[in-house]
N, C-alpha and C positions, 0 to 999 in steps of 0.2 A: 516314212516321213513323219509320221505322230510321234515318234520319239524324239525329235529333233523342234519340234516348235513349242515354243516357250506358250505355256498357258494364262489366257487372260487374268487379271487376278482375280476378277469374284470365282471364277470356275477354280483357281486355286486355292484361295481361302476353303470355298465349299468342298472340296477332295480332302481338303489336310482336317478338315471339321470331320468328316466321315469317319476319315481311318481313324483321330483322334476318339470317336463316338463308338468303335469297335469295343475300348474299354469301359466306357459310360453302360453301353447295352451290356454289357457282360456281367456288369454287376447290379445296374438297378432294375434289369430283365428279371433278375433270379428273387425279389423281394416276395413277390406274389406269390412264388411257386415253396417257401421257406415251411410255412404250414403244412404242404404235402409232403415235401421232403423228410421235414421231422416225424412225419405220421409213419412212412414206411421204413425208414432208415434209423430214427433213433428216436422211437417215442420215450422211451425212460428217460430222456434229457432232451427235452426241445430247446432249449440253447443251445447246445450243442453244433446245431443245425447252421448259424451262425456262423460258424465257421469256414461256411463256404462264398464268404464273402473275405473272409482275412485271408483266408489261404490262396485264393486267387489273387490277392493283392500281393502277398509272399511272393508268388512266385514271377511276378511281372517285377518286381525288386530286384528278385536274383538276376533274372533275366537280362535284365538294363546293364551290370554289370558288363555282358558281352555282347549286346545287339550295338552299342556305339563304336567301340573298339574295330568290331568286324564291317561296319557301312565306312568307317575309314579307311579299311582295307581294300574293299570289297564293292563297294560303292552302295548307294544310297536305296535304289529301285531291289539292288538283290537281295539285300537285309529284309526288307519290311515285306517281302514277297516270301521269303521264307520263313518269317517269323509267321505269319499267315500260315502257311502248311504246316507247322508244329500246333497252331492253334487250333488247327481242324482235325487234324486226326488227335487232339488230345479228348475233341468236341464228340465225336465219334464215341471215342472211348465211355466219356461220361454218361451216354444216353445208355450203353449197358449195363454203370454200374449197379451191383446185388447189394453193397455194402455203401455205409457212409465213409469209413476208409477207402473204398477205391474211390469214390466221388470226390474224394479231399485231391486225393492224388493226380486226376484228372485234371482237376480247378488249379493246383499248381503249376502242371504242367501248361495249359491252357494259359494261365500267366506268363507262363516264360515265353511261350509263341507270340501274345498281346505286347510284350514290350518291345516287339521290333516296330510295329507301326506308332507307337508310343513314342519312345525316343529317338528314331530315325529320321519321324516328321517334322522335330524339334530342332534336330542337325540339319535336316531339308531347310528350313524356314531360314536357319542361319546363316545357311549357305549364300541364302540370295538379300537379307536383310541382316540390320545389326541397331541396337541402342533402340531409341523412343520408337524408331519406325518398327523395329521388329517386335514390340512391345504393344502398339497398336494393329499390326496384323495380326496380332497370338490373342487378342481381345476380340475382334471380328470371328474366328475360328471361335473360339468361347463364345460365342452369340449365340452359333449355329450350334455348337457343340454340349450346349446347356437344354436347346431342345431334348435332346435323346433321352435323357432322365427325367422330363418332362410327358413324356410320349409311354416311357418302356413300359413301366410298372401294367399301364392302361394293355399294353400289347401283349405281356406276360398274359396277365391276365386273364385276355379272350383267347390267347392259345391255350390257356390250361382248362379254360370252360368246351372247347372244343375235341381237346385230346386230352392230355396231363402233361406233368411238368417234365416230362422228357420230351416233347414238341417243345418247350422252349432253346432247347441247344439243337434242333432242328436249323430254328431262326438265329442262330448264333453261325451257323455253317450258312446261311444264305445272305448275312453280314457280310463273313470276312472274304467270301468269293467275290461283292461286290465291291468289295475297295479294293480286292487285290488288279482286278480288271479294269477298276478307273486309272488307280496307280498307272499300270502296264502300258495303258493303249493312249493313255493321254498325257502324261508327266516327263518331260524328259530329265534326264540322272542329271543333278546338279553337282556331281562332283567327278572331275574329269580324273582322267586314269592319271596322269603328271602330277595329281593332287591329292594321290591317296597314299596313306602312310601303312606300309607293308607290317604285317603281323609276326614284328621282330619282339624277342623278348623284350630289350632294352631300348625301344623303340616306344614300348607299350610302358613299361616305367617309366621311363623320360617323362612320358605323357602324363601319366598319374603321378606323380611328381608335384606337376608344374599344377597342375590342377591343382591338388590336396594343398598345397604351400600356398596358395593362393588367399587371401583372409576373406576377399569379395567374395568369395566362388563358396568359402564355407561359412560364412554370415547368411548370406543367401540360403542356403542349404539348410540351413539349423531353422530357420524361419519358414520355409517350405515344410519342413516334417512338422513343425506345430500346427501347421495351416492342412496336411493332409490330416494328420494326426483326430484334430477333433472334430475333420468333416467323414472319415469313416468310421471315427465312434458313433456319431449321430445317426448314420447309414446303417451301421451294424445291426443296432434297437431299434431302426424305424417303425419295421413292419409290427413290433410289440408294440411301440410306445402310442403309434395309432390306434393298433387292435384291442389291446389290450387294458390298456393305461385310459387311455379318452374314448374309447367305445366305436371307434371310426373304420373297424375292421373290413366293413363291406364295401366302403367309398375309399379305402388307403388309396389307390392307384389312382384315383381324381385329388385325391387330397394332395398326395404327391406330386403329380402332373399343375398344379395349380401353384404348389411351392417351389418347383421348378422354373415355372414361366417366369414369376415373379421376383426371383432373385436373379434372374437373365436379364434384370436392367441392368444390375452391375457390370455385366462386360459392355451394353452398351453407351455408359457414362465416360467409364476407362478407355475407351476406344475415341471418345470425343473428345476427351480432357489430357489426356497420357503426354500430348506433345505440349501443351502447356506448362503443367505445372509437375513435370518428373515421375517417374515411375516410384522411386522411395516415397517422396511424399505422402502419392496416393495410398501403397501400400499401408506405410505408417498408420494416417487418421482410417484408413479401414480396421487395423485392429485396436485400436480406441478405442472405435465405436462398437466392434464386437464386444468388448473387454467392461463396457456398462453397460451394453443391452445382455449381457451374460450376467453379470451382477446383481443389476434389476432384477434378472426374471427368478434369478436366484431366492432373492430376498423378498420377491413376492410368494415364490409357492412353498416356502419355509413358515411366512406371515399366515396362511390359511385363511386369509381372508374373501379370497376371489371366491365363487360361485362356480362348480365343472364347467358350465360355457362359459364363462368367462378366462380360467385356466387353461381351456384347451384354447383359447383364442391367441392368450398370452403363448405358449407354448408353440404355435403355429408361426407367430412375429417369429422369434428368438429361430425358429428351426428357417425360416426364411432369410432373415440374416445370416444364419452361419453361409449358406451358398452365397447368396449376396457376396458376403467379403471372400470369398473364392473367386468370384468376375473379378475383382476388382484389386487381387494383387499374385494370382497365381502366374501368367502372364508375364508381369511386369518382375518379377521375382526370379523368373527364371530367365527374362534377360538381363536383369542386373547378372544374373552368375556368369552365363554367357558371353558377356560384352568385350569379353579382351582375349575370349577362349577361342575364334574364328577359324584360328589353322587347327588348332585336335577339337571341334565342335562337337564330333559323335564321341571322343571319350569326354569330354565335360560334360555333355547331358547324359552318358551314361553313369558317369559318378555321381551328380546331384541327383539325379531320378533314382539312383540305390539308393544312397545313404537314405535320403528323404523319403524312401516308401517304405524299407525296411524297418526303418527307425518307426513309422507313422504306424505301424502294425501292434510295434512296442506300447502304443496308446490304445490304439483302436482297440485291440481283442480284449485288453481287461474291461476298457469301459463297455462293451456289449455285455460279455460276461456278469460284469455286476449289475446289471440290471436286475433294479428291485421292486418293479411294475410304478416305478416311478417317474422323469425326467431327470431324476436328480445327480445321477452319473456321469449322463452326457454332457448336460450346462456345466459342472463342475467344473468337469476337463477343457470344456472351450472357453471357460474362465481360466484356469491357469496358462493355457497352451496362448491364447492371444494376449495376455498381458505378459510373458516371455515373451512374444514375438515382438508384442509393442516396444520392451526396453530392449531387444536387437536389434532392432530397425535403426538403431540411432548409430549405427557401425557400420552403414552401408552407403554409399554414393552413388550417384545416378552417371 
């Protein structure tokens, strides 16, 4: 009988925030543990280390490619319940790794398992909404799902003061058992077997086709990869730019948990305002505004004039805005792609979540990488990357 009753929506918004929060914990869990990691696994290069935050992004990339195609096929509940099981025993695997290469390899794999509850909950949502309203549900889910990056770092953390940082993919297996089991026992499958499209070659072209031709679906797209692009370069260098850089190394996980909370007003402004005044719009004056508070902070720590607290104060604004304009057009961006893609939903969010995460890697790993105990990498890049996004924004319709 629980498969068949339609769930109230705060208990659905709060389930689709979960499974969405599997890949929030998966990456802002690991920030804390980045220092231990580099120490056993690759002290000659602790950048390096680094890596296991891209590479798990990689691999939720590739992954999206097939987690949409196959819940069209296959329906909605068996996708994200199996991407689960490839997440978990990839999860397994990692607590053994000896080397930083098998860890890498684990983190990818574990990506590709992440992108079934990823994109399938995207197709889920679609299935039952569409336009402003599915726009303002994916903001509410962003509310809750903005906690978890809030919370993790703090969580990492006390498991590693407890155990070490192979207890934290302990809590990456008691994660994804618990959304696979909310999923299961309380969601019933929003896409009826009459309404799935069969995993025919030319079935699946047709599809990617009509998508990729689409100019909405890759204006969209292109402006997503900016927008993931310089919030996991910022992610990449956090735990340096804290540690390191401003001296905040023993409080990162509060400092983070605080710049979390506080850029989680943006999803719930977007969730107030979205049916008003359009999902572009908003988008739009969100990277504006990134796009001078990027500039400012620029030309301030170029200027040398601030004082260390006053710089790291500065540098705190600017890293809170960038999540900030993540509430407040991620959301609304990916129902603009969306919004006419209803019949292949799970291959349209499997297209826009590649292109847009694989591409956003192409950003992310060099500005970690350049990191030069500076900020000055990461602002660059979310300078460039939202004032691109701001002059595409103007090629998109609500």
């Amino acid at each position: 009988l629980a498969a068949h009753r339609r769930l109230p929506l705060p208990e659905f918004i709060a389930m689709l925030a979960f499974l969405f929060a599997t890949i929030a914990f998966s990456i802002d869990a690991m920030l804390p543990a980045l220092p231990d990691i580099a120490a056993d696994l690759t002290p000659d290069n602790v950048n390096r280390a680094q890596l296991i935050l891209t590479t798990f992004v990689a691999g939720m990339g590739l992954g999206t490619l097939f987690a949409g195609p196959l819940s069209d096929a296959f329906g909605r509940k068996r996708t994200i319940t199996a991407g689960f099981a490839i997440y978990i025993a990839a999860t397994i695997a990692a607590i053994y790794a000896q080397s930083l290469e098998f860890l890498l390899v684990a983190r990818f794999v574990q990506g590709l398992g992440a992108a079934g509850p990823r994109i399938v909950g995207l197709a889920l949502v679609r299935d039952l909404y569409e336009g402003r309203e599915m726009a303002r549900i994916s903001s509410f889910v962003m509310m809750i799902f903005i906690m978890i990056p809030a919370v993790a770092p703090t969580l990492g953390a006390g498991i590693i003061a407890i155990s070490d940082w192979h207890g934290v993919f302990l809590a990456f297996i008691a994660f994804a058992l618990i959304g696979a089991l909310w999923l299961n026992l309380r969601q019933a499958e929003t896409l009826p077997p009459a309404a799935r499209r069969p995993l025919r070659l030319t079935t699946l072209v047709g599809a990617a086709r009509e998508v990729l031709s689409d100019r909405q679906v890759m204006l969209a797209t292109l402006v997503l990869t900016l927008g993931f692009g310089q919030m996991f370069g910022l992610l990449s260098s956090a735990q340096q730019l804290f540690g390191e850089t401003y001296g905040r190394g023993e409080n990162f996980h509060l400092w983070f948990a605080a710049m979390a909370l506080l850029s989680g007003s943006g999803t719930v402004l977007n969730a107030t305002f979205v049916m008003r005044f359009g999902m572009r719009r908003i988008a739009k004056w969100a990277y504006v505004m990134q796009t001078v508070v990027s500039a400012v902070t620029l030309a301030l720590i170029f200027s040398g004039v601030l004082p260390p607290t006053a710089e790291f104060a500065l540098f705190f604004f600017w890293a809170v805005s960038v999540f900030f304009m993540a509430g407040v057009t991620f959301g609304n961006l990916n129902a603009l792609a969306l919004q006419r893609m209803g019949h292949i939903a799970g291959m349209a969010a499997s297209i826009v979540a590649a292109l847009s995460t694989l591409a956003a890697v192409l950003i992310a790993a060099p500005v970690g990488l350049l990191y030069d105990g500076t900020a000055v990498p990461a602002v660059v890049a979310t300078l460039v990357c939202s004032a691109l996004a701001w002059a595409l924004m103007r090629g998109l319709r609500d």
